[in-house]
KEDRENVEX-143667 format. One record per residue (C-alpha): x, y, z; residue in three letters. Coordinates in steps of 0.25 Angstrom, whole numbers, plus 5000, padded with zeros to 4 digits. Example, Ala and Ser with C-alpha at 12.3 -4.5 7.8 and 13.67 -1.06 7.14 Angstrom:
// residues 2
504949825031ALA;505549965029SER;
This chain:
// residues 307
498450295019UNK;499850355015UNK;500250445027UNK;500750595022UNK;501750655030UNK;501050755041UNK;500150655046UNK;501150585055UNK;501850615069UNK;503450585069UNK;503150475079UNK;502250395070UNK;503050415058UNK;504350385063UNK;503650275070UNK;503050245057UNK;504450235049UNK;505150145058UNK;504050035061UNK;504050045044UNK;505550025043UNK;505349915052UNK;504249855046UNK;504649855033UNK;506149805036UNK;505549685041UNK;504649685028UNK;505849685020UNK;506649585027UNK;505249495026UNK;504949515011UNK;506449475008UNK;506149345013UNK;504949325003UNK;505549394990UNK;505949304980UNK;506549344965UNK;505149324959UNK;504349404970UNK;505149524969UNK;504349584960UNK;503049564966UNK;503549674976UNK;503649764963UNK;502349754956UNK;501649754972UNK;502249884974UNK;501849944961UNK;500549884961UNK;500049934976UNK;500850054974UNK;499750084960UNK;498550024969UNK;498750124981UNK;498650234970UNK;497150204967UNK;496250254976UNK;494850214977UNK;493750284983UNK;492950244996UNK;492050355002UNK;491950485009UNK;492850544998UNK;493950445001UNK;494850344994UNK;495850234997UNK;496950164992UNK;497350014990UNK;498350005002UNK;498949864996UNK;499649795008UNK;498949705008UNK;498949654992UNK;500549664994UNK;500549555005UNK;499549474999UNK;500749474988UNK;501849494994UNK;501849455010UNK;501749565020UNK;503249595021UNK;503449615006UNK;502149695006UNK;502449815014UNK;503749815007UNK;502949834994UNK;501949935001UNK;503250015009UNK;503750034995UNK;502350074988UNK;502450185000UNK;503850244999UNK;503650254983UNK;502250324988UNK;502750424997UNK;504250454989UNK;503650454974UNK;502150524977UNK;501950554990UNK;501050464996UNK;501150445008UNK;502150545018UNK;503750515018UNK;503650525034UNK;502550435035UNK;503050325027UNK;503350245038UNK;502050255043UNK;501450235030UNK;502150085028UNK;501950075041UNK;500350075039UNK;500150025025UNK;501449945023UNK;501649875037UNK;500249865042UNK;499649855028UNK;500349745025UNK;500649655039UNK;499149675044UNK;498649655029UNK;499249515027UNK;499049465043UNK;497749485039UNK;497849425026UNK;498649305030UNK;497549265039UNK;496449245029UNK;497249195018UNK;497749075029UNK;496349055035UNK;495749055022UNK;496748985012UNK;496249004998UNK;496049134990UNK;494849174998UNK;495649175009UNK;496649265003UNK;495649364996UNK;494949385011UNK;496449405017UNK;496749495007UNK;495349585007UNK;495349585023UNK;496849605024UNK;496849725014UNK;495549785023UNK;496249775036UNK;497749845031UNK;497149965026UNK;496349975038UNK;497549945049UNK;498450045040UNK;497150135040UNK;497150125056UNK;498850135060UNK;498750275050UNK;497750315057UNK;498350285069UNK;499650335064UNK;498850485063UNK;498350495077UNK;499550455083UNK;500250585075UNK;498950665079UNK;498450715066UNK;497050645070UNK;496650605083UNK;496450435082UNK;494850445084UNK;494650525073UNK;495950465062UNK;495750315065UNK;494350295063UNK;494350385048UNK;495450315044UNK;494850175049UNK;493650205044UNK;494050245028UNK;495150125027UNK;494050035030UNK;493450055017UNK;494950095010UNK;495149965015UNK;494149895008UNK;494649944996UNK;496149894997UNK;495249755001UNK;494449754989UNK;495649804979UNK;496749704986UNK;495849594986UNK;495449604971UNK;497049594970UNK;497349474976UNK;496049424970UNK;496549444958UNK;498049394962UNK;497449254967UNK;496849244953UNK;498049254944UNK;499349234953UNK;498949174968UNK;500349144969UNK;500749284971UNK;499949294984UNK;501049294996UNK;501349185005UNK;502149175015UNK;502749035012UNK;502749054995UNK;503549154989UNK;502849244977UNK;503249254964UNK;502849344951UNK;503149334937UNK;503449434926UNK;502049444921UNK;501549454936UNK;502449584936UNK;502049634922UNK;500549624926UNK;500549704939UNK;501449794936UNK;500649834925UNK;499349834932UNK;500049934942UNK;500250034931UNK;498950004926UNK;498450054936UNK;499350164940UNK;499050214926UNK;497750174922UNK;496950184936UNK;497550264946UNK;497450394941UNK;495950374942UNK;496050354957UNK;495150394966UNK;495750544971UNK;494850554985UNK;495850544997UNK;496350425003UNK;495850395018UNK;497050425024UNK;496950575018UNK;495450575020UNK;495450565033UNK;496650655036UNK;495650765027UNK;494350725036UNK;495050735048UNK;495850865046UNK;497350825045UNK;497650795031UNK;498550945032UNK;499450885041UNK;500050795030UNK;501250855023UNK;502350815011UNK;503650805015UNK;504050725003UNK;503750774988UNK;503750664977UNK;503850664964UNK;502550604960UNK;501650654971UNK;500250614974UNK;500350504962UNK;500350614952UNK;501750614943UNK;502050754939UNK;501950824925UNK;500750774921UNK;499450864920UNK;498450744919UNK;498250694934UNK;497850554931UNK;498950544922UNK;500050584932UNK;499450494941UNK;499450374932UNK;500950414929UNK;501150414945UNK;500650284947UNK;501450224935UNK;502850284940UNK;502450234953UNK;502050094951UNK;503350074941UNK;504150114953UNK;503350034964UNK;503749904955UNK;505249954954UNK;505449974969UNK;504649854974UNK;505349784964UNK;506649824968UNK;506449824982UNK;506149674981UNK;507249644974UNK;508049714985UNK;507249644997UNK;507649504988UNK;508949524986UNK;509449575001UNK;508649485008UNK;
């Protein structure tokens, strides 16, 4: 669902950007309230962690894959605030390091994944896991809540295209609706499995408003090294069929509009200089997920310390 440059008129982009700005200053301002010296890392491994999940693409139908979107895992964990933060980052090391994702439409992109993802993710969430106070409640929250982002950031992208004209509304809204509804079953599954998993061996890192999270050193061991497990070990072996976002700009006849206006130094999740693909790509995703846990890391410490 990463927006490349081309597809977006300067009106929805530069709207895009400063909603964005915005949105995720108040984020910023939000998750400082929330941070504590124990927590910080949390932000680090998070960001790693989805930034390695979003590189696994899974196959649905028709010649199309998706991805895990992960807005809703980082609230479930994080609050909704600290959330987008961690998936605003995990889209600027995206677009700057291997161009995923168009530098012009980055706003637009943490716009729909980031903001929307997020917020509309944990609203829903928050209800079921308030109606419904155990576990069960929680999973439910968290399976409807991960359905319902992918779709809604589906459906503001879509709208995001007609309004910049490369594909009229009756004809962009309903392919991509209509593919995310089954992407979106995927992040469901995945996410859920997640917190699943989470409630099992550490209930108390699931977020709540009126309790601050913590994580111990082993915590951090642990995921971090499952992120480069997986960066290593499965991503190469991910499905290679095209996202929906690019499968629909190929079936409806636009996907020539998009355009590079950044070039990066590991583009397309291969790192340079090596002959085997899947090695290259496992390499990528190593170098990635060591950064993602540096600059989550540090950004946390940051939103901590100027408060």
């Amino acid at each position: 669902m990463h927006i490349p440059d081309g597809f977006l008129s300067t009106n929805v982009w530069a709207l895009g950007w400063l909603i964005s700005i915005a949105g995720i200053s108040y984020c910023l301002k939000k998750a400082s309230k929330i941070l504590k010296d124990r927590m910080i890392p949390l932000m680090g491994v998070m960001a790693s962690f989805i930034f390695v999940a979003q590189m696994i693409n899974f196959p649905i139908f028709g010649g199309t894959s998706g991805h895990l979107l992960g807005a809703v895992l980082a609230t479930v964990l994080l609050g909704p605030s600290a959330g987008a933060v961690v998936i605003t980052v995990v889209l600027i090391t995206q677009c700057f390091i291997f161009q995923d994702g168009g530098l012009i439409a980055l706003g637009v992109n943490i716009f729909n994944m980031a903001i929307v993802g997020c917020f509309i993710g944990y609203f829903i969430y928050n209800i079921f896991r308030k109606v419904i106070k155990n576990s069960r409640g929680i999973l439910i929250g968290v399976f409807l809540a991960s359905w319902f982002s992918v779709v809604f950031s589906s459906s503001f992208c879509a709208i995001e295209l007609a309004i910049s004209g490369v594909s009229p509304f009756n004809i962009v809204f309903p392919a991509m609706s209509f593919v995310h509804i089954f992407i979106g079953l995927g992040e469901a599954i995945i996410t859920s499995f997640v917190v699943s998993f989470v409630l099992k061996v550490r209930p108390d890192l699931i977020y709540k408003s009126d309790k601050k999270n913590t994580i111990n050193r082993n915590d951090i061991i642990l995921i971090l090294t499952m992120a480069i497990l997986i960066a290593v070990f499965i991503a190469p072996f991910a499905s290679q069929l095209p996202d929906g976002l690019e499968k629909v700009a190929i079936d409806k006849g636009f996907l020539e509009k998009s355009k590079t206006v950044l070039n990066t130094i590991i583009p397309d999740y291969i790192f340079p200089g090596f002959k085997n693909e899947k090695l290259a790509v496992g390499i990528a995703g190593l170098t990635g997920s060591l950064v993602l846990f540096g600059v989550g890391y540090g950004l946390s410490k940051c939103i901590k310390k100027n408060k």
